[in-house]
N, C-alpha and C positions, 0 to 999 in steps of 0.2 A: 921714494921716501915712505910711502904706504906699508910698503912691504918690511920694514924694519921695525914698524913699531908694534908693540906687544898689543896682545885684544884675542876676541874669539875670532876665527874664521870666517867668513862673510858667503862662505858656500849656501849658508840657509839650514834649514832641518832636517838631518838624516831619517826618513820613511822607517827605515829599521826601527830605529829609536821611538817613534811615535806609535809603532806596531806593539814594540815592546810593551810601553806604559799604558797600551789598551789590553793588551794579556795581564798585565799584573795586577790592572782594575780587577778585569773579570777576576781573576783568579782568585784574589781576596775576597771578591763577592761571591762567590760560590761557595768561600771556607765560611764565610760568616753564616752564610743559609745552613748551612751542612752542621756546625756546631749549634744553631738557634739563639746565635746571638742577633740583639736587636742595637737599634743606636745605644748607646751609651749617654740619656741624662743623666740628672743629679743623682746621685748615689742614695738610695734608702738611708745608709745610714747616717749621713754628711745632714739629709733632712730632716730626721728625726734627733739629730743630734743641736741642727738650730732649733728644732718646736721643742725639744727638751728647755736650754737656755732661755728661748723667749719667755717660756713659762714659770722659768723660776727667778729670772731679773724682773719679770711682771709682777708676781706675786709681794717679791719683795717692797718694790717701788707704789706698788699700789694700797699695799699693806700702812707703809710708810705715810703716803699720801693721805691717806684717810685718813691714820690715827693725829698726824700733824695738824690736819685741817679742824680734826674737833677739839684738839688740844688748843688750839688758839680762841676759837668760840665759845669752849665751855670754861675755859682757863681751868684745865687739871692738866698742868704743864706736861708730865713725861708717863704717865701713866697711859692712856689713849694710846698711845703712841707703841709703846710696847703692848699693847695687848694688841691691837691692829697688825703690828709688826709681827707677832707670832701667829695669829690668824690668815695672815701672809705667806709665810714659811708654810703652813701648816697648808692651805690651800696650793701652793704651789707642788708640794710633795705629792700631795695627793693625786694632782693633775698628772705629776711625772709617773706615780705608780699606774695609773691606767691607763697612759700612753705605753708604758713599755711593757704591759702584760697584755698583748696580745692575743685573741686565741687564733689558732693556726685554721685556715681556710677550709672550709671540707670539698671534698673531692667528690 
């Protein structure tokens, strides 16, 4: 009855095979040294694309934050608020223009 029913073979691990997937380790490892590739983290640009975001949802929010917090304390309802909010933007932009103007590394 064993023998009728469907599955893998029960012989165990063909040497061949386990020879192979040590050549093709190595052999990848050797194309990676040979091109100078290194592991693959995050991507610069995936990185710099969050600290872009973080800085300008920060800007905003904290722009906001402030100018709302004095608007309730000094009571000049919407005024605060918008000016903080543009100081916001305005800080934020500014964060983004000197993260993304780099100058290139000297050699």
């Amino acid at each position: 009855m064993a023998a009728d029913t469907p599955g893998q073979d029960q012989a165990g691990e063909d040497s061949r095979i386990a020879s192979l997937e040590e050549r093709i380790a190595q052999a990848e490892h050797v194309e990676k040294v040979r091109q100078g590739a290194t592991e693959q983290a995050a991507d610069d640009g995936s990185r710099l694309g969050n600290r872009v975001l973080a800085e300008l949802i920060g800007g905003l929010v904290g722009g906001a934050l402030i100018g709302w917090v004095l608007d309730r304390l000094l009571g000049t309802t919407p005024w605060l608020l918008l000016i903080f909010l543009g100081l916001g933007i305005v800080a934020a932009f500014r964060n983004i223009i000197r993260l993304t103007t780099t100058k290139p590394p000297k050699e």
